[in-house]
N, CA, C and O atoms as CSV, one atom per row, in Angstrom:
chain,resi,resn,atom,element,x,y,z
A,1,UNK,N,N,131.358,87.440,119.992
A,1,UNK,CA,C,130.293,87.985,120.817
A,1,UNK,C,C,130.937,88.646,122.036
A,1,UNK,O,O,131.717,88.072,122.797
A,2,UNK,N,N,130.614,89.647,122.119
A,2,UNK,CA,C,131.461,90.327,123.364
A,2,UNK,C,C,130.543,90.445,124.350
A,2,UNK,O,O,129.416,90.919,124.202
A,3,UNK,N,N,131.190,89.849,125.763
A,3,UNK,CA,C,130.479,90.011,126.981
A,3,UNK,C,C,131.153,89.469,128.039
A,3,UNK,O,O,131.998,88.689,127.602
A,4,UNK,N,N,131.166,89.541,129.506
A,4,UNK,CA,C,131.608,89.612,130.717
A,4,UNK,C,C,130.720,88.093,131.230
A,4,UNK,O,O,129.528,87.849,131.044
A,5,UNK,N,N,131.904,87.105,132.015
A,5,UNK,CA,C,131.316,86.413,132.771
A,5,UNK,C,C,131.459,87.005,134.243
A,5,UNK,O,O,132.352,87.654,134.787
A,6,UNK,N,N,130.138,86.490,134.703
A,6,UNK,CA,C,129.724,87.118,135.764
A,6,UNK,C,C,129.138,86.244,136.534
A,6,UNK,O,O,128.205,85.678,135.964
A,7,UNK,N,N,129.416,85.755,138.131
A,7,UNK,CA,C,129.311,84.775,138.610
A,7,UNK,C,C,127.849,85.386,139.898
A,7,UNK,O,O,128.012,86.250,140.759
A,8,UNK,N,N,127.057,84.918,139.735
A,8,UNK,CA,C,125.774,85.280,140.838
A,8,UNK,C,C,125.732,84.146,142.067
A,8,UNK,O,O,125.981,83.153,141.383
A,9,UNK,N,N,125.643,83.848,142.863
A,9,UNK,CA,C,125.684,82.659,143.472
A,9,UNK,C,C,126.310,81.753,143.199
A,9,UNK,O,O,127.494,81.646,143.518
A,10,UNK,N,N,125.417,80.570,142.302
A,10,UNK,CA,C,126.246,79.545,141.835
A,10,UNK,C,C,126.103,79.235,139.999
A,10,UNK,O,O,126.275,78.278,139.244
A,11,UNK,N,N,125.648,80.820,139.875
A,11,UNK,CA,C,125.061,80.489,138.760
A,11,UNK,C,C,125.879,81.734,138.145
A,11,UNK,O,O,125.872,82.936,138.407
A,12,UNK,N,N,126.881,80.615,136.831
A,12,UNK,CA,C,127.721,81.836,135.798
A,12,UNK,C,C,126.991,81.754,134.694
A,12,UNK,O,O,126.476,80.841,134.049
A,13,UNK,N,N,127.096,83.509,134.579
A,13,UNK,CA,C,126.458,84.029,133.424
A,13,UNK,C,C,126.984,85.012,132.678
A,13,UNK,O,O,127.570,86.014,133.088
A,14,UNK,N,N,126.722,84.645,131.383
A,14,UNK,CA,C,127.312,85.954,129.974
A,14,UNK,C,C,126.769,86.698,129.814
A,14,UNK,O,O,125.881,86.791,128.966
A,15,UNK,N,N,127.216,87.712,130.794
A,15,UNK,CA,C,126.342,88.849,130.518
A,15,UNK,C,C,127.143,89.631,129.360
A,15,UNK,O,O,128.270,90.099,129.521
A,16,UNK,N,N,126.251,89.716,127.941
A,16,UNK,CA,C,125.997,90.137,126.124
A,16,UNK,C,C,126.186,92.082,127.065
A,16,UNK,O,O,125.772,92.572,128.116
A,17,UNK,N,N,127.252,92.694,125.588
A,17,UNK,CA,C,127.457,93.949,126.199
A,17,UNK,C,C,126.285,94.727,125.597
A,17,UNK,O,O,125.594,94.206,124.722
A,18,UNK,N,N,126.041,96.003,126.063
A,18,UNK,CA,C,124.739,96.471,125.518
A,18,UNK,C,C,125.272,96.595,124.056
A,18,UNK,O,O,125.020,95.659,123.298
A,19,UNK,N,N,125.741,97.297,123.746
A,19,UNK,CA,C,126.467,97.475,122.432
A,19,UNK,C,C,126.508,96.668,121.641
A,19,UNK,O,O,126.911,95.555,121.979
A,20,UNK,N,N,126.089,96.927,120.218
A,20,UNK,CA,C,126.419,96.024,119.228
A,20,UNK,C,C,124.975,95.951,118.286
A,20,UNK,O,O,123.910,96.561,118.372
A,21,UNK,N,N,125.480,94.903,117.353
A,21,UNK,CA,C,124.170,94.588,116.228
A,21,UNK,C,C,123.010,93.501,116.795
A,21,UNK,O,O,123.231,92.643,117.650
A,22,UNK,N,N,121.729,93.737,116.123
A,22,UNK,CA,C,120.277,93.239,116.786
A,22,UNK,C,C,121.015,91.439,116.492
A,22,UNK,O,O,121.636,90.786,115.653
A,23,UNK,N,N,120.356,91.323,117.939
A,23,UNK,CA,C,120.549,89.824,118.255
A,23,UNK,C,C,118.718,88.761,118.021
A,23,UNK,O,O,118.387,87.590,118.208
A,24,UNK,N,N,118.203,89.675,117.670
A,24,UNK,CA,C,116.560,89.018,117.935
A,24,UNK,C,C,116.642,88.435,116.470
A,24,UNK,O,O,116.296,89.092,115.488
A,25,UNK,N,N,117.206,86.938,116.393
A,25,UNK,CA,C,117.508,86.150,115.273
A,25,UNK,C,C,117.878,84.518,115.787
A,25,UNK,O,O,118.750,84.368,116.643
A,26,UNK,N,N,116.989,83.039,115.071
A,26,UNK,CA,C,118.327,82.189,115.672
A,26,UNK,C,C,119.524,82.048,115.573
A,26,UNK,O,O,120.043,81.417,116.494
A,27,UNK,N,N,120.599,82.644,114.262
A,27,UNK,CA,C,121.600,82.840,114.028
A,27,UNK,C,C,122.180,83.583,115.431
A,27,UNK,O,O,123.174,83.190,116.043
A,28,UNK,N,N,121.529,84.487,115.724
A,28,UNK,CA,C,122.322,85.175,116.338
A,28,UNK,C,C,122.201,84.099,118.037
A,28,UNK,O,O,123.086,84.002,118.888
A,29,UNK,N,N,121.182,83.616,118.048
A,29,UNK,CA,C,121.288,82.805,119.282
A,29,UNK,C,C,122.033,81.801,119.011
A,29,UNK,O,O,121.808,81.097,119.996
A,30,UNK,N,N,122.453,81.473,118.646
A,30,UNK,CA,C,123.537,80.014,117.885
A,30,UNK,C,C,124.753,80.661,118.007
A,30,UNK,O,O,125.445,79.952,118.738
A,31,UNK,N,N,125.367,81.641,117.666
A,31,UNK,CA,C,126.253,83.139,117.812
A,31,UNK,C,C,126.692,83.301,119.405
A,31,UNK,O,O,127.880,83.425,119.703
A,32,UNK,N,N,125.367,83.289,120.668
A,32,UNK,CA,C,125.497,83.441,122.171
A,32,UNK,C,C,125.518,81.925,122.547
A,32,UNK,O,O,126.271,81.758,123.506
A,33,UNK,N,N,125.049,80.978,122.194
A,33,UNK,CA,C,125.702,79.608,122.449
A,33,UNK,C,C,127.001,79.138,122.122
A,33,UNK,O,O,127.752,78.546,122.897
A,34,UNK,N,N,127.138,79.311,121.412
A,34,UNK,CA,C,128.453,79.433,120.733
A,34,UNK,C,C,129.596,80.506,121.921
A,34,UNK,O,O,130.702,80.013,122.144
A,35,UNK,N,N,129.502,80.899,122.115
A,35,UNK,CA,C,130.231,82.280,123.014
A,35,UNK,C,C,129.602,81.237,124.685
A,35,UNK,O,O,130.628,80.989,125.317
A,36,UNK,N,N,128.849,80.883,125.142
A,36,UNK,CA,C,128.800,80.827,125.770
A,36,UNK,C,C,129.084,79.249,126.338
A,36,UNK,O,O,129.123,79.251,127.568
A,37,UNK,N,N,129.220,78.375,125.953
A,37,UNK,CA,C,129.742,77.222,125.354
A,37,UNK,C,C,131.445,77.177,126.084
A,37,UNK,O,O,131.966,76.823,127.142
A,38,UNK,N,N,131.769,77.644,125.053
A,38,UNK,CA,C,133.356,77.855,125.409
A,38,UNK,C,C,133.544,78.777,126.472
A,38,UNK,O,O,134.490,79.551,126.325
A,39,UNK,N,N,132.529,78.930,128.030
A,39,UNK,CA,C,133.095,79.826,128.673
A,39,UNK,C,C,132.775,78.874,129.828
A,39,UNK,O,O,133.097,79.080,130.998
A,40,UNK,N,N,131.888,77.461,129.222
A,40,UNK,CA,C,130.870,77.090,130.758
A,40,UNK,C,C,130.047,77.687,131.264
A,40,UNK,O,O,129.954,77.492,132.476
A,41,UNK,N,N,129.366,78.373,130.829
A,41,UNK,CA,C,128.158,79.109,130.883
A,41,UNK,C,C,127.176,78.273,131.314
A,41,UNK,O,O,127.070,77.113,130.915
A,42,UNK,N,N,126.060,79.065,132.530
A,42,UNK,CA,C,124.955,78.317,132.518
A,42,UNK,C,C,123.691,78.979,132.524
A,42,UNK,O,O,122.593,78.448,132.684
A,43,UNK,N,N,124.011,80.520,132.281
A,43,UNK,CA,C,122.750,81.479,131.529
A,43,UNK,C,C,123.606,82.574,130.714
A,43,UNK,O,O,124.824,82.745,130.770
A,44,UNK,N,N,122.888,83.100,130.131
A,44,UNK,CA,C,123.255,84.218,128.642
A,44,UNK,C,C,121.939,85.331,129.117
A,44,UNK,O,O,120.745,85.044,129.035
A,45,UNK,N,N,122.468,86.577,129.596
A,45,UNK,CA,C,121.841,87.317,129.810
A,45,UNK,C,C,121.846,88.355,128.824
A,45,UNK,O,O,122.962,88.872,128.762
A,46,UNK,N,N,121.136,88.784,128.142
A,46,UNK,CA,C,120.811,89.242,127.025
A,46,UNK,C,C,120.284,91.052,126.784
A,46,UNK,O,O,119.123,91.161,126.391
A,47,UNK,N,N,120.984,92.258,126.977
A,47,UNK,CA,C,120.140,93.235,126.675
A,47,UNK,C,C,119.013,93.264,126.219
A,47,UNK,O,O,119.272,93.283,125.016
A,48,UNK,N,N,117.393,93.291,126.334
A,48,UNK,CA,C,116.328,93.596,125.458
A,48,UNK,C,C,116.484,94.715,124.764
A,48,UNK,O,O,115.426,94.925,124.170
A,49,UNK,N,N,117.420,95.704,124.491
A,49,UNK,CA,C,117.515,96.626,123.664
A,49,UNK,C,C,118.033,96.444,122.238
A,49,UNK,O,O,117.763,97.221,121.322
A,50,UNK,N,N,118.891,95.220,122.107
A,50,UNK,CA,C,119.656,94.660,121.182
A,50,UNK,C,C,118.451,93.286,120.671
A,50,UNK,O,O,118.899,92.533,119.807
A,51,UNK,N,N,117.334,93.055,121.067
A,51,UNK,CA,C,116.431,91.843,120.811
A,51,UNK,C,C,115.504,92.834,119.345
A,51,UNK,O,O,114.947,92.074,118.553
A,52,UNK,N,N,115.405,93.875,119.128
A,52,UNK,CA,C,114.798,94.533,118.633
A,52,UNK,C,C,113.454,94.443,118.774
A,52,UNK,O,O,113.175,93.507,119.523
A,53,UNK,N,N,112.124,95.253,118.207
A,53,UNK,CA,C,110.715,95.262,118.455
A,53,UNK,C,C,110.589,94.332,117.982
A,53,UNK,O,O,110.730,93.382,118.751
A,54,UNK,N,N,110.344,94.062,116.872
A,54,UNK,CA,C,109.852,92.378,116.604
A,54,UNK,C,C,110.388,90.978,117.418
A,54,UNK,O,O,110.164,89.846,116.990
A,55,UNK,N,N,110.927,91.187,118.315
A,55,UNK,CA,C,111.740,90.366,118.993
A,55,UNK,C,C,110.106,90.258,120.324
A,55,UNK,O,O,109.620,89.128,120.372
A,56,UNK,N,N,109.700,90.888,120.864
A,56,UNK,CA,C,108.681,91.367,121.632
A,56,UNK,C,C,107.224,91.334,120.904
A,56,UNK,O,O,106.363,91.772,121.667
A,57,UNK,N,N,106.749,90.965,119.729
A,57,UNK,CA,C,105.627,90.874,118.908
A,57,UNK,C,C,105.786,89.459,119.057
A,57,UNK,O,O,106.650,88.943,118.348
A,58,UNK,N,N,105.035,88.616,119.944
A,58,UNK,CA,C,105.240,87.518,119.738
A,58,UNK,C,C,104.740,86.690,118.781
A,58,UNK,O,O,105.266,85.626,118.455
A,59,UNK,N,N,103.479,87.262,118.202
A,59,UNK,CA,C,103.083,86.585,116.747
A,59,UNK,C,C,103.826,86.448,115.676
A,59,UNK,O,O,103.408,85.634,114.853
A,60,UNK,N,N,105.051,87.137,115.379
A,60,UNK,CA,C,106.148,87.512,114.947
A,60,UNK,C,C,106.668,85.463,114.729
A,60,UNK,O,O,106.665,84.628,113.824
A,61,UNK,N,N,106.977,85.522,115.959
A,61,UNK,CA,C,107.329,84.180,115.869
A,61,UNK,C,C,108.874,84.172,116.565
A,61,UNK,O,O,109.177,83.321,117.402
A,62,UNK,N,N,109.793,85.204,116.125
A,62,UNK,CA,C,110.888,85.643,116.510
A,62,UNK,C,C,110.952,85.497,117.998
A,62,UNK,O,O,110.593,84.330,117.843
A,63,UNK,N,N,111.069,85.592,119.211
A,63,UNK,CA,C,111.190,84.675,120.652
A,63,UNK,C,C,111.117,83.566,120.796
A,63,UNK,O,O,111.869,82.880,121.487
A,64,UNK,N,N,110.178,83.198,120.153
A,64,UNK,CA,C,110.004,81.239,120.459
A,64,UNK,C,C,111.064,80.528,119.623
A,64,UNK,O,O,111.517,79.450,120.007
A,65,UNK,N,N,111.477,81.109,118.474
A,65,UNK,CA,C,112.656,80.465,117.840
A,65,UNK,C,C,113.751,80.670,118.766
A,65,UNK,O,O,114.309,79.809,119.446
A,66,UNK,N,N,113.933,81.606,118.724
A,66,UNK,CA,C,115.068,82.529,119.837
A,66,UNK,C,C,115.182,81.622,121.235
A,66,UNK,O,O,116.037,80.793,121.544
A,67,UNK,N,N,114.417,81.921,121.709
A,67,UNK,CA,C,114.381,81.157,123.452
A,67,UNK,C,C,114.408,79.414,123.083
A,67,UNK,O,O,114.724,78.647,123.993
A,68,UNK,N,N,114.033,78.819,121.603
A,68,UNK,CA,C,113.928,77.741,121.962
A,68,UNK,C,C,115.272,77.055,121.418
A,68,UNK,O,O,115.537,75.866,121.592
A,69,UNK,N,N,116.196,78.103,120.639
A,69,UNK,CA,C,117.135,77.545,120.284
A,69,UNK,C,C,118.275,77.530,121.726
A,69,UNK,O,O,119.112,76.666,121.986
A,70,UNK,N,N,117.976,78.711,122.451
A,70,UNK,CA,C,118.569,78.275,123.618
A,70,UNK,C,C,118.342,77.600,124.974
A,70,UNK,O,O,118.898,77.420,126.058
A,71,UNK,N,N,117.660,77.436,124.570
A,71,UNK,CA,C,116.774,75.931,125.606
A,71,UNK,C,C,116.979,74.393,125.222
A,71,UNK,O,O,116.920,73.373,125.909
A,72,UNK,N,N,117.252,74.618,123.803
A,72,UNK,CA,C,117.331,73.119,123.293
A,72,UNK,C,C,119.083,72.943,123.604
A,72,UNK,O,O,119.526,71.797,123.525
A,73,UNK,N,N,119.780,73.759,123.854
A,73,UNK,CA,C,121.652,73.893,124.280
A,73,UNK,C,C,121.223,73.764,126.222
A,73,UNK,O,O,121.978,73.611,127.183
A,74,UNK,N,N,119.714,73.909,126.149
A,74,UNK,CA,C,120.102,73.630,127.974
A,74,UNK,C,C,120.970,74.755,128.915
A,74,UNK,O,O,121.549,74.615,129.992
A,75,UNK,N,N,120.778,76.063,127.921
A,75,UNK,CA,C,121.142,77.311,128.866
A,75,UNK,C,C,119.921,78.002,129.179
A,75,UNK,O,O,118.982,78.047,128.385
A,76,UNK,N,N,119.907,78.557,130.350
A,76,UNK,CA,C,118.809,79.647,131.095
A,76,UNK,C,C,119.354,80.646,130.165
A,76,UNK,O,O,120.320,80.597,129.404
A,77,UNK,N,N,118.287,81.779,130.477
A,77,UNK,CA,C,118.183,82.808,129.392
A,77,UNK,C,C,117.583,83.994,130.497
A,77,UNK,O,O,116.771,83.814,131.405
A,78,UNK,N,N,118.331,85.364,130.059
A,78,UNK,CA,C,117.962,86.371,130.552
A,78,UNK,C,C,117.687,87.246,129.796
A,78,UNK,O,O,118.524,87.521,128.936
A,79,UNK,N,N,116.359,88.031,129.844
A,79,UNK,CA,C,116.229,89.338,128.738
A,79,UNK,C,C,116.486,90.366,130.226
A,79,UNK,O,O,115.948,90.103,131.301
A,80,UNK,N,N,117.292,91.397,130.028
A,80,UNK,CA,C,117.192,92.298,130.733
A,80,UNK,C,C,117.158,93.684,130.236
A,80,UNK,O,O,117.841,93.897,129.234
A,81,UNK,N,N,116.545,94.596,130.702
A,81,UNK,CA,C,116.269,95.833,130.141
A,81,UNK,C,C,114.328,96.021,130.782
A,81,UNK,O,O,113.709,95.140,131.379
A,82,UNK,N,N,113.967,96.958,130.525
A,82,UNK,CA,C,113.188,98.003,130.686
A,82,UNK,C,C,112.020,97.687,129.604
A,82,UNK,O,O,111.843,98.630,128.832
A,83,UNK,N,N,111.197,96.579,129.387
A,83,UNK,CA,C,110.426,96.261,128.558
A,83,UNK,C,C,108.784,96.633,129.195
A,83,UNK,O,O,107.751,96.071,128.832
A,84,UNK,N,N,108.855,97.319,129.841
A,84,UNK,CA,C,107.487,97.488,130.396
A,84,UNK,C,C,106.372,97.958,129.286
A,84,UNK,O,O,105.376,97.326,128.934
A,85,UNK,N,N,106.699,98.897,128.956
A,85,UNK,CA,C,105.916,99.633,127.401
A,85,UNK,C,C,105.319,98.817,126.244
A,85,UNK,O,O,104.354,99.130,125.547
A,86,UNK,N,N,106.225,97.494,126.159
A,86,UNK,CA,C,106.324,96.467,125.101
A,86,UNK,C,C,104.871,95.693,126.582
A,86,UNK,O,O,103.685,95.966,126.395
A,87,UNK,N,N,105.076,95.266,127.202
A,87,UNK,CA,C,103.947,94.183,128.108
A,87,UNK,C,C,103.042,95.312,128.022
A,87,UNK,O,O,102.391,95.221,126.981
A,88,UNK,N,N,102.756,96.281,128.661
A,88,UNK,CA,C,101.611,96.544,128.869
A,88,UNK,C,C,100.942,97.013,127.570
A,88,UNK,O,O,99.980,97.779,127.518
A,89,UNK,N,N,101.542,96.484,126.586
A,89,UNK,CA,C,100.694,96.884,125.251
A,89,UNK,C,C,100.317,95.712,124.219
A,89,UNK,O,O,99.779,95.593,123.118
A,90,UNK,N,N,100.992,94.809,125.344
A,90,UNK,CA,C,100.646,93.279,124.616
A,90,UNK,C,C,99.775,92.423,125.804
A,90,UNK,O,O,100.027,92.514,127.006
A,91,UNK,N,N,99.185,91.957,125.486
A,91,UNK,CA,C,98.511,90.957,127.144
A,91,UNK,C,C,99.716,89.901,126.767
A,91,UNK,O,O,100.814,89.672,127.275
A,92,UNK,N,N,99.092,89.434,125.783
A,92,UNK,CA,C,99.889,88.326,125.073
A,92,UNK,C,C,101.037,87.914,125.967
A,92,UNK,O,O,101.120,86.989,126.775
A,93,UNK,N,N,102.371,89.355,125.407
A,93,UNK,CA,C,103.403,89.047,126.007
A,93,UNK,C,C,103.635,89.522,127.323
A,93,UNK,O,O,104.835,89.658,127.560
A,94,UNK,N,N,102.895,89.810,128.227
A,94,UNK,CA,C,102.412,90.315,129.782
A,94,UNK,C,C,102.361,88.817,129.920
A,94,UNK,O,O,103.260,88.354,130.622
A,95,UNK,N,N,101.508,87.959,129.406
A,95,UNK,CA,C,101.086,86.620,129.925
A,95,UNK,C,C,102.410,85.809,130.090
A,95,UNK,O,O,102.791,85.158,131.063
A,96,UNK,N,N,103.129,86.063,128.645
A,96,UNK,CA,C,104.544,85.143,128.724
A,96,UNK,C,C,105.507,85.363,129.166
A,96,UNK,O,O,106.378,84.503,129.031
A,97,UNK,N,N,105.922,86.946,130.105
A,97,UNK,CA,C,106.595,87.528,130.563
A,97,UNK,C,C,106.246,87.065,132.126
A,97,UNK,O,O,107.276,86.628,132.639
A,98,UNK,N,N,105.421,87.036,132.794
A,98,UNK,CA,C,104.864,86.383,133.870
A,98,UNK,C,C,104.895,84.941,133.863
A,98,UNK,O,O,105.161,84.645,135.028
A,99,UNK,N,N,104.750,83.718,133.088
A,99,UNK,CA,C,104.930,82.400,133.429
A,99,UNK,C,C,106.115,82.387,133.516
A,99,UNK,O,O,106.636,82.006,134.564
A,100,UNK,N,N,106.955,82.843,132.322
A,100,UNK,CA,C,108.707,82.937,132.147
A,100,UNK,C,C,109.310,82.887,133.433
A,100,UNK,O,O,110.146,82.048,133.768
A,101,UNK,N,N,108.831,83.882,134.208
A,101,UNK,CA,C,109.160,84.294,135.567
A,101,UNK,C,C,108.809,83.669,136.466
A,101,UNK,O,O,109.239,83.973,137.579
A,102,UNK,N,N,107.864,82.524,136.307
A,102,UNK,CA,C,107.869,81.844,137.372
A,102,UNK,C,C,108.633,80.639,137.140
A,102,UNK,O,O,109.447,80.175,137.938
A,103,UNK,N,N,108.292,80.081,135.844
A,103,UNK,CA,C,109.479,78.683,135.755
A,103,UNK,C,C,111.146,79.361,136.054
A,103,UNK,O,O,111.373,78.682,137.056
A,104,UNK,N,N,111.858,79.832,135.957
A,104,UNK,CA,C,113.013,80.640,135.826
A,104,UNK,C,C,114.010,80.040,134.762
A,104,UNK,O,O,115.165,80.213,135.151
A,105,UNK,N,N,113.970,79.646,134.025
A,105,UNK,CA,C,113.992,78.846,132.809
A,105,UNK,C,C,114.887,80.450,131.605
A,105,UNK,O,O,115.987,80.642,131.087
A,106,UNK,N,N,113.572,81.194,131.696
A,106,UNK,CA,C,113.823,82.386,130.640
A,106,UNK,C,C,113.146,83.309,131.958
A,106,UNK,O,O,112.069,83.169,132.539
A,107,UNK,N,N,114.293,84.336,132.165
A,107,UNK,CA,C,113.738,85.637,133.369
A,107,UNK,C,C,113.732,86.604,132.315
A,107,UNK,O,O,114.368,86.610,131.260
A,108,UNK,N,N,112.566,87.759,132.970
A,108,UNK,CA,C,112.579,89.067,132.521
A,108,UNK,C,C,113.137,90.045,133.160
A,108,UNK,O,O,112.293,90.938,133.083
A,109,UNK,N,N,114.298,90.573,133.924
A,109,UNK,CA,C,114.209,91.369,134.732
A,109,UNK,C,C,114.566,92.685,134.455
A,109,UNK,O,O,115.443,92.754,133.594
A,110,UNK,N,N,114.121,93.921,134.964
A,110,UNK,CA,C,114.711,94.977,134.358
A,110,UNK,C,C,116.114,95.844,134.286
A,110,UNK,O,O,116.499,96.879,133.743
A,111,UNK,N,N,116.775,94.591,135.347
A,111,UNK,CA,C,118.690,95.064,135.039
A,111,UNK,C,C,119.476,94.240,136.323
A,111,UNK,O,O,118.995,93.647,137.289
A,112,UNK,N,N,120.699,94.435,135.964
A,112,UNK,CA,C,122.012,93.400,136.716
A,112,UNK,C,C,121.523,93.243,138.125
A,112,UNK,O,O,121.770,92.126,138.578
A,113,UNK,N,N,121.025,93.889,138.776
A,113,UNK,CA,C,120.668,93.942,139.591
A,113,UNK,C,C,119.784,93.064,140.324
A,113,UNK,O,O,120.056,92.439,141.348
A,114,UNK,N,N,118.238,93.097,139.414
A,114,UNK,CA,C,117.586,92.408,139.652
A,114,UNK,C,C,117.448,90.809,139.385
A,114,UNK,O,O,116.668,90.050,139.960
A,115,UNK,N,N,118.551,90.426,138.204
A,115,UNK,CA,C,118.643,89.131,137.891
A,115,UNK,C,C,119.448,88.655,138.949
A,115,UNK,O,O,119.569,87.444,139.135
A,116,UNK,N,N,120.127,89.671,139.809
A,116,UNK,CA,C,121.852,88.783,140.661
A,116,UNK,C,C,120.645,88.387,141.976
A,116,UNK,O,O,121.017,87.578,142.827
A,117,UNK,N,N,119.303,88.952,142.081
A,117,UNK,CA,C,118.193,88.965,143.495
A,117,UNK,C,C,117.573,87.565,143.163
A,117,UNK,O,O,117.001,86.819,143.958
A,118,UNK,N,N,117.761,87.391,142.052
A,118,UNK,CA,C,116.692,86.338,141.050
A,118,UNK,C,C,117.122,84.769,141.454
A,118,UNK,O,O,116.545,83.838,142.016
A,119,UNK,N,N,118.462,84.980,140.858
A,119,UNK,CA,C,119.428,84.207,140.994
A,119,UNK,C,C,119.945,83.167,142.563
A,119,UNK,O,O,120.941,82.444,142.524
């Protein structure tokens, strides 16, 4: 899994390179635990461009496996990217994109930037 640790405060994180094959799978989250594991990691920040659309259909089912396989390893989780288009066309995931954000558990933010403010 290729990606950069990146230290925000007190909180190190793998930040996943944009590049590469769709990660919106639990394999593939088992794949960023795994990678992130062996680094001491204590969030996996994640491109949403690499989560693919069904990754964002939450009836799908695909996120809740996803987020819960990395929740049950006890890492925070970052989707970052530009998902606005995907919420405002779902309430659904508008609703879960907003609690997410308040527990800070799983953040949405829209780039490095805004997760290092988060943080």
């Amino acid at each position: 899994m290729t990606g950069a640790v990146v230290t925000y405060g007190a909180t190190k994180v793998l930040v996943i390179a944009a590049d590469g094959p769709s990660l919106g799978s639990e394999a593939a989250a088992l794949d960023l635990i795994g990678a992130a594991y062996a680094q001491d990691i204590d969030m996996i920040a994640v491109p949403a461009a690499r989560l693919g659309d069904d990754f964002f259909k939450l009836r799908s089912g695909i996120a809740g496996a996803f987020i819960q396989k990395v929740r049950n390893y006890q890492y925070r989780l970052a989707i970052v990217g530009d998902i606005s288009g995907q919420v405002s066309a779902s309430k659904p995931l508008h609703d879960f994109v907003r609690e997410s954000n308040k527990r800070k558990d799983v953040l949405f933010v829209p780039d490095l930037d805004a997760l290092a403010a988060r943080l």
